[in-house]
Structure formats: structure tokens, C-alpha cells
VEXMITI-279174 format. One record per atom (N, C-alpha, C): x, y, z. Coordinates in steps of 0.02 Angstrom, whole numbers, padded with zeros to 5 digits, always signed. Layout:
<sites>
XYZ/...
</sites>
This chain:
<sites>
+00041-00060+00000/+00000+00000+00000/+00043+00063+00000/+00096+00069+00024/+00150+00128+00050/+00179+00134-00019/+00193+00083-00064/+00224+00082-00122/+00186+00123-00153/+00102+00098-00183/+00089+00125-00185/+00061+00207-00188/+00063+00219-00134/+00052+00296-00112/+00100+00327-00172/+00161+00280-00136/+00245+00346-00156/+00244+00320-00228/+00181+00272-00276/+00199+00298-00354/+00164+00346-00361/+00100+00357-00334/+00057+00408-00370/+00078+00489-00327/+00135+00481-00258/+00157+00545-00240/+00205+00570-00302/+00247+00520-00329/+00295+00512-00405/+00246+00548-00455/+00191+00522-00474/+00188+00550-00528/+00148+00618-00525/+00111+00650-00461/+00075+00700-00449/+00131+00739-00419/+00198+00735-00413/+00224+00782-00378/+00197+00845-00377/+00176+00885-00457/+00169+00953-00469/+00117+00966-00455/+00073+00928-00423/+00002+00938-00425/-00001+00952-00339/-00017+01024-00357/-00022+01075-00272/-00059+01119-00287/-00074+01163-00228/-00084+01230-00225/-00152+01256-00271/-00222+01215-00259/-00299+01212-00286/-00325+01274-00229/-00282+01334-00204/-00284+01372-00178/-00357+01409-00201/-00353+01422-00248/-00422+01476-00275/-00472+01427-00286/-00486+01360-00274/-00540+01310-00271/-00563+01303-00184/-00530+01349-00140/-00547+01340-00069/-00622+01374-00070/-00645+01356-00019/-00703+01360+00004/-00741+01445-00006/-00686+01481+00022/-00676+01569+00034/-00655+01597-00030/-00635+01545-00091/-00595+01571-00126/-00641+01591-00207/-00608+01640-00257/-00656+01644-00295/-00670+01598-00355/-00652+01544-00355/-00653+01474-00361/-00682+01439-00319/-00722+01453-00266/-00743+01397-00244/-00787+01373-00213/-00843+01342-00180/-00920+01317-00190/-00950+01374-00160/-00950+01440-00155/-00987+01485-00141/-01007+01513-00200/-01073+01518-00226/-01082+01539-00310/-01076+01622-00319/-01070+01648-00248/-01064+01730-00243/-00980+01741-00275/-00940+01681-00261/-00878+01695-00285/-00879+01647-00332/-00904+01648-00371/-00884+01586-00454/-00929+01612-00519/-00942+01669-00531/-00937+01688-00591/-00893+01687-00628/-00915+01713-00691/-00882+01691-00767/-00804+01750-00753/-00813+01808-00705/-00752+01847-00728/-00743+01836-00634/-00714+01791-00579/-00714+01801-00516/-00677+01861-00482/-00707+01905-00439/-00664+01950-00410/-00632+01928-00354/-00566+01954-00328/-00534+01951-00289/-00588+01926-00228/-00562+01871-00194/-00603+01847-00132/-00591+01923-00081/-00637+01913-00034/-00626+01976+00009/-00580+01948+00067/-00553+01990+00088/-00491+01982+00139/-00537+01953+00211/-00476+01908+00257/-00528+01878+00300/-00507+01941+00351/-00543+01944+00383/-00565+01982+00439/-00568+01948+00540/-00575+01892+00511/-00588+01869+00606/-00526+01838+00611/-00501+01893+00664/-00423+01849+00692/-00438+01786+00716/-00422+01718+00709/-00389+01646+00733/-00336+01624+00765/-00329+01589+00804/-00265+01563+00821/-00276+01503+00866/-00241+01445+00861/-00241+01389+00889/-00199+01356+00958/-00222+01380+01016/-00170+01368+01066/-00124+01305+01064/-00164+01246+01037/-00134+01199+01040/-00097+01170+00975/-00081+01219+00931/-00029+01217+00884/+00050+01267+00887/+00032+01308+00928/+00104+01360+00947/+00116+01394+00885/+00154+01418+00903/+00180+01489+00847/+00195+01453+00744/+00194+01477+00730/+00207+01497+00677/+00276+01453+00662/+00281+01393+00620/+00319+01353+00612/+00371+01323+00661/+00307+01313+00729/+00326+01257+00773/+00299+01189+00743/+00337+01148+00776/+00288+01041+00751/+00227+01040+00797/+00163+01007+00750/+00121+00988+00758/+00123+00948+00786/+00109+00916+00850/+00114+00836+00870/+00078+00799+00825/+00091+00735+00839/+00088+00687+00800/-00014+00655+00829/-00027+00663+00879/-00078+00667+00895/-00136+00729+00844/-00128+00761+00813/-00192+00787+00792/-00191+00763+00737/-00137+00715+00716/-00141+00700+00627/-00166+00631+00633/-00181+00573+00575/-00217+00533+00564/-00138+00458+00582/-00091+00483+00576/-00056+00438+00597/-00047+00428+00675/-00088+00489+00715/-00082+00494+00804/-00162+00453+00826/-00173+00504+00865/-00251+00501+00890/-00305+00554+00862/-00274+00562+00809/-00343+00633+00753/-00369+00675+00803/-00329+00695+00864/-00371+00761+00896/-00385+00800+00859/-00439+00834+00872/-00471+00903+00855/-00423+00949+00858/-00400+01002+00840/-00336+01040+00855/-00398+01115+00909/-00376+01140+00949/-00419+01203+00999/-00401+01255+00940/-00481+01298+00934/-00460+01351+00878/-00507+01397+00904/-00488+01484+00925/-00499+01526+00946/-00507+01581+00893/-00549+01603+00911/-00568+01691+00858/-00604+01764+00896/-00586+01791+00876/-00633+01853+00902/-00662+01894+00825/-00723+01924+00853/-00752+01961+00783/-00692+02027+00770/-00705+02067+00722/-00684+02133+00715/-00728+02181+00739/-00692+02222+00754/-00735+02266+00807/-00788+02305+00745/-00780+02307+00708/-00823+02336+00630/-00885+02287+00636/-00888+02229+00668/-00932+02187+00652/-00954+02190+00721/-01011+02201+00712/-01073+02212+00780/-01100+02096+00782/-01080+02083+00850/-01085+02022+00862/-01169+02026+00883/-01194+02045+00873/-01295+02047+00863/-01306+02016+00794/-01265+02029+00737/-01273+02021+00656/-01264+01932+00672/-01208+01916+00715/-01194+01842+00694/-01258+01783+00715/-01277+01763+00685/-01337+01719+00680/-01299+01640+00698/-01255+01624+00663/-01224+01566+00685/-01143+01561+00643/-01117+01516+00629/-01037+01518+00624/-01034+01440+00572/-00989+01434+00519/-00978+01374+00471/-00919+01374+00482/-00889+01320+00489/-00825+01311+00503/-00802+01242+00430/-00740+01271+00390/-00736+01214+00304/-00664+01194+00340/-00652+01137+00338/-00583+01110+00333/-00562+01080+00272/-00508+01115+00235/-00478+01058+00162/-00418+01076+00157/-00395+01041+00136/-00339+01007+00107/-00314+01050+00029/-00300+01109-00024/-00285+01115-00065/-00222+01080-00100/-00194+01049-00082/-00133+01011-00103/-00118+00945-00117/-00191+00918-00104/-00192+00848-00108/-00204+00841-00212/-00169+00778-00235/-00172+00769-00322/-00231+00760-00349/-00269+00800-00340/-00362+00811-00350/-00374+00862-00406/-00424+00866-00439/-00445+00937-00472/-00455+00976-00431/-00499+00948-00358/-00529+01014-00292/-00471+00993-00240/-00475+01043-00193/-00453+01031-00123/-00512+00957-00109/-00458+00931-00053/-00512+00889-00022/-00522+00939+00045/-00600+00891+00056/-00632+00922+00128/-00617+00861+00179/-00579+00901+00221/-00570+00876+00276/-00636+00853+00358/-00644+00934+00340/-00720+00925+00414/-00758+01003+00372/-00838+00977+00405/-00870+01045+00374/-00926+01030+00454/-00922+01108+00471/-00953+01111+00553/-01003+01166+00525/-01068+01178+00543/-01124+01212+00519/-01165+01210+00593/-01190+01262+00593/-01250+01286+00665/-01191+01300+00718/-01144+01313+00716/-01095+01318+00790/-01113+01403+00811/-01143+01398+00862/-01212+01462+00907/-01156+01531+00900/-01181+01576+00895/-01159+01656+00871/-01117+01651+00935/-01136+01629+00999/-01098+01635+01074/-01031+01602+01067/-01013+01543+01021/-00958+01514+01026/-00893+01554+01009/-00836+01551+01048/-00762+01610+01011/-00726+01522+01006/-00730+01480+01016/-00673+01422+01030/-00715+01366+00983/-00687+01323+00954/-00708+01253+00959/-00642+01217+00947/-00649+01129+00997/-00594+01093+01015/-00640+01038+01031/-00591+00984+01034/-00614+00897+01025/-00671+00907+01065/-00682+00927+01132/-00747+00910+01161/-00794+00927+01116/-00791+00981+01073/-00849+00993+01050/-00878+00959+01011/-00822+00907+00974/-00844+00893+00889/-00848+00760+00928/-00881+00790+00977/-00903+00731+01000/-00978+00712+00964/-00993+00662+00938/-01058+00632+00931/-01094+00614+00989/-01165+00660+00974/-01212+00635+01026/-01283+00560+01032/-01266+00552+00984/-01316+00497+00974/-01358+00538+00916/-01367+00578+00914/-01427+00627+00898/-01422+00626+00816/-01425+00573+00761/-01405+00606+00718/-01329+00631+00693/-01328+00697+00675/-01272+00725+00639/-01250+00778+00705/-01277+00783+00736/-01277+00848+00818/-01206+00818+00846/-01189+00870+00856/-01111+00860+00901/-01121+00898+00976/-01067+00870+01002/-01078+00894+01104/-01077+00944+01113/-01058+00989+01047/-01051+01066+01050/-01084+01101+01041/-01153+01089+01015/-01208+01112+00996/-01209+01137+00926/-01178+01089+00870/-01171+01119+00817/-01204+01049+00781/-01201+01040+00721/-01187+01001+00665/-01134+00974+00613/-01119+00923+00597/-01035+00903+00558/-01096+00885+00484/-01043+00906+00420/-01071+00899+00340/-01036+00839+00354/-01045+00832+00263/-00991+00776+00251/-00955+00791+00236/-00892+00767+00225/-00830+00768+00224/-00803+00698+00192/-00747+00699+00158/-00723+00656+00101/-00724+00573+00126/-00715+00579+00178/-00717+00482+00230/-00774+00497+00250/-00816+00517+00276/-00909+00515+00281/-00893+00527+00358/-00838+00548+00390/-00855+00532+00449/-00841+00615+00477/-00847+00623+00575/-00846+00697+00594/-00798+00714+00570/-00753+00703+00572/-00677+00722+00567/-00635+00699+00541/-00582+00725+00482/-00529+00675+00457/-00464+00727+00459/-00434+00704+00501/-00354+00747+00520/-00314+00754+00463/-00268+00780+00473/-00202+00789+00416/-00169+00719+00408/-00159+00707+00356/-00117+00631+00323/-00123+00637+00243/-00065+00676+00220/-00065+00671+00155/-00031+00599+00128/-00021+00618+00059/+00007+00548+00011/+00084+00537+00049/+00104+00480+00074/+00184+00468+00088/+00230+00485+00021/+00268+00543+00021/+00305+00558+00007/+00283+00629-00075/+00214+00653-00058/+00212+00696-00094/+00219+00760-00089/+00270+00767-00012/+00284+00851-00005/+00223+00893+00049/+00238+00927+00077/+00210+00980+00108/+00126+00983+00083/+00089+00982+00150/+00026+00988+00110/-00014+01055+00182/-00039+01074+00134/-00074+01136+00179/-00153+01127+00208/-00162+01147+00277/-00226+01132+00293/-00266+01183+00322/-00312+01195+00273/-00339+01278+00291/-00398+01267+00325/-00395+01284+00382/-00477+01294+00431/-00493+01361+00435/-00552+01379+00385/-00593+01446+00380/-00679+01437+00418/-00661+01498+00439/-00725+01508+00469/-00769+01560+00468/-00827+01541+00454/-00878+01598+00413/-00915+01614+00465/-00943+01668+00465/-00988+01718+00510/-01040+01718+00463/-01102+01703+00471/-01163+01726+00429/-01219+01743+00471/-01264+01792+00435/-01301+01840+00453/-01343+01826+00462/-01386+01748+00433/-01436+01729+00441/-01414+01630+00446/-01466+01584+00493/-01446+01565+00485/-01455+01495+00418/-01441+01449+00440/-01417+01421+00353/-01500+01358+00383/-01546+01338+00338/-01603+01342+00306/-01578+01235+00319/-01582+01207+00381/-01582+01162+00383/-01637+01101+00297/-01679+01134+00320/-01758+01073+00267/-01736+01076+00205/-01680+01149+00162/-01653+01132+00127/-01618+01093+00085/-01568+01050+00156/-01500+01011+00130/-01511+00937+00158/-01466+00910+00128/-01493+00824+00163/-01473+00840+00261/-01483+00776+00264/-01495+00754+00338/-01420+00772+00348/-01355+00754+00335/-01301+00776+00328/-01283+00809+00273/-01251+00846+00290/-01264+00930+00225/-01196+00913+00196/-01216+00931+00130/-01111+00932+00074/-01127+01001+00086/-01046+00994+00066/-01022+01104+00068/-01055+01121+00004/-01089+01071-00054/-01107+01098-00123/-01184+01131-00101/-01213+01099-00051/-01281+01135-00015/-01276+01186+00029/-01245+01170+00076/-01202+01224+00109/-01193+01295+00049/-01136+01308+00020/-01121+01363-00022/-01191+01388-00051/-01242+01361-00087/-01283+01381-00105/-01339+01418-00073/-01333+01387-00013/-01370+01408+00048/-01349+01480+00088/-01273+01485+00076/-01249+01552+00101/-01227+01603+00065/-01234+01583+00003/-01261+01629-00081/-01281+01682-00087/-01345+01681-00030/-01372+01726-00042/-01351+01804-00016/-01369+01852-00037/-01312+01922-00030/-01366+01919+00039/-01271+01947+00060/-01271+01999+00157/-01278+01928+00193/-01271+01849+00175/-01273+01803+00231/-01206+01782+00260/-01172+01796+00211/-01074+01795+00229/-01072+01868+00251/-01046+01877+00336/-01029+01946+00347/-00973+01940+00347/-00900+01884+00371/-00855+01904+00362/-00810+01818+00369/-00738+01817+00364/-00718+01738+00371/-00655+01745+00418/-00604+01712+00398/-00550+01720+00439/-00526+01644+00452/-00449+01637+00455/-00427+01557+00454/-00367+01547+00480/-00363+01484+00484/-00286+01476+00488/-00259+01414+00425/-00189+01428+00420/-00190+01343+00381/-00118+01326+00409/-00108+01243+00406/-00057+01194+00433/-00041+01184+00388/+00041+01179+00391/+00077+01138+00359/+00084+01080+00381/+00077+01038+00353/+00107+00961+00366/+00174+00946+00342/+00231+00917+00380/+00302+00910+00328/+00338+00848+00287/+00389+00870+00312/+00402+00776+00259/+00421+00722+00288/+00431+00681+00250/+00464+00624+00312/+00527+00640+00338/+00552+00616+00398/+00598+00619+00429/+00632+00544+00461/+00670+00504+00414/+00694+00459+00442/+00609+00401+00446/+00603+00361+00476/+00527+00326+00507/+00479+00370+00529/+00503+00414+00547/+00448+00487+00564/+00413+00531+00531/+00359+00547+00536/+00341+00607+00495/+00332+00674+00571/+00359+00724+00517/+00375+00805+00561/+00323+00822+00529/+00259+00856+00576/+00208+00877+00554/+00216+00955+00558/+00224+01018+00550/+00236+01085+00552/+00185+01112+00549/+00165+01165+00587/+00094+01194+00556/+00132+01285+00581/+00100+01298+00531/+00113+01372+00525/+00016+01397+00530/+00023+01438+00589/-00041+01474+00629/-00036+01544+00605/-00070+01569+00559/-00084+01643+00535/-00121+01639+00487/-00148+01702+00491/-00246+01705+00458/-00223+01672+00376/-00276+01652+00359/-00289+01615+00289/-00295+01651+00236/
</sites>
């Protein structure tokens, strides 16, 4: 299987950086940003930062990636003071992957209904309650590329640095459950937050993952807005 991987990391080496296919991006499943001529995505606005990743090209433990125990990584925000926190109705949180040998980013985790009150979410939150698709946090998990809550960082063995962008949307109204299936894709999702004035503002972080090291993999994540 490892052989594997490292032919098709061989022959996709060049295949990176589906940057303008991100979620926020004007490429990508929001139809407000995917017209025929796309304008510049708008700049994110809600500072992020992850206590339990450290500065800015410290190592990731090996615990939040898919070769550890896939913790949730703790991720913190505050609004901009321009943005009156009365407007926020509820919060979408997209996790993907742009670097994986795909036409799209893959989606890692997609979090929907997380309450206007929340500034944090971390592993307790993104617990299953029995309930359905409902998490311990009082939110909802989409789907995501393995069908399940969560799928950590683990790129192809030996295809290089892969980036992992967690953006998070502020919307103004909130997103129209009877709409989308019982578990929502980001392709229902985007359409759903389409509509003008429901995106008030975003804001992210993204991880690096690194290369191998000897039997080891050095996971790196670099923490600064998206």
C-alpha cells in the first residue's frame, strides 16, 4: 500500500496549491464567488489562532494528525470590532486540504450551526451525541471526504508539504436546515450562504504538514490568518 502511495506521490508531484478552489476562494463552492469573470475573494477579517498548535512554524504533534489520535486541534477567534456580534446568527467552520493530487481541495471537516456565542471550538466539542449529525457542541458536522466527523491531516507518503486551511464563516442569517440532506455537502451548504449579506465576514488559519523524517513524519503547522 505505502508503495503504492509513493507511485502516485511520483507521478503528482506538481500537483499543489488548488488554492483559489478553497471554500472562501473565488473558485470555490460559494456561487457569490464563481462567476464567469471572479473578483478578488474579500480579505478575511476574524483573527484565529490555535493554542494547541504554537507559533508559527513550530511541530504539530503527531496526535492531531491521522497517523496519532486525530485530535481536534483548539481554535480561537474574536469578531472585528467593525462587526457588531448581534449580526452573527451562527458560524460554518470548512476544513480542506488544497494540495492533495485532486482537481478540488479535499474536505477535511465541514461544522455548520456552531451558536453566534461560541469564540473556541476543540475535541470536546466535535463529540457525537447519538442525535443524528448533532455534536456535544451544539453544532452540526457535513460531510466530508471519509463520511465521517472528522478526518485529520495525512497526506500521500512522500508527496511534499501539504497545507490545511480551517476557515470560518460568520453569517447573518442562519443556514435553512429542510433545505439540505440530513447531513449537508459544502455543495448545499455554499448555495445556501449565496445569498447576498449572509457571509458577513471569514478568517482562518492553515497547517503545514512536513516531510518524512527518517521513520517519522515532522508535522509543522504554520498558525496565521488564511
Amino acid at each position: 500500500m505505502e508503495y503504492l502511495e509513493r507511485t502516485i506521490s511520483y507521478l503528482t508531484t506538481n500537483l499543489h496549491a488548488h488554492d483559489p478552489k478553497l471554500f472562501t476562494r473565488p473558485h470555490g463552492l460559494v456561487p457569490a464567488f464563481t462567476t464567469a469573470s471572479p473578483s478578488p475573494s474579500p480579505p478575511p477579517t476574524i483573527p484565529m489562532t490555535s493554542p494547541t498548535c504554537g507559533p508559527s512554524g513550530s511541530i504539530m504533534a503527531v496526535q492531531y494528525t491521522q497517523d496519532g489520535a486525530d485530535t481536534f486541534p483548539t481554535l480561537t477567534w474574536t469578531l472585528p470590532s467593525s462587526l457588531d456580534p448581534e449580526r452573527v446568527k451562527e458560524y460554518l467552520l470548512v476544513i480542506q486540504d488544497p494540495d492533495a493530487p485532486l482537481p478540488s481541495p479535499i474536505t477535511h471537516g465541514v461544522f455548520y450551526g456552531i451558536p453566534p456565542g461560541k469564540t473556541a471550538v476543540a475535541q470536546e466539542d466535535v463529540v457525537e451525541t447519538g442525535r443524528g449529525n448533532e455534536l456535544s457542541g451544539g453544532f452540526r458536522y457535513g460531510l466530508n471526504r471519509r463520511g465521517t466527523v472528522y478526518a485529520g491531516p495525512r497526506p500521500l507518503r512522500g508527496h511534499g508539504e501539504h497545507r490545511y486551511f480551517f476557515q470560518l464563516i460568520a453569517l447573518g442569517e442562519g443556514l435553512d436546515l429542510g433545505k439540505m440532506s440530513k447531513v449537508a455537502t459544502l455543495e448545499e451548504i455554499g448555495r445556501e450562504i449565496s445569498v447576498e449579506g449572509r457571509m458577513l465576514a471569514w478568517g482562518g488559519v492553515d497547517w503545514c504538514c512536513g516531510e518524512e523524517i527518517g521513520e517519522t513524519w515532522e508535522w509543522r503547522v504554520s498558525c496565521h490568518h488564511a
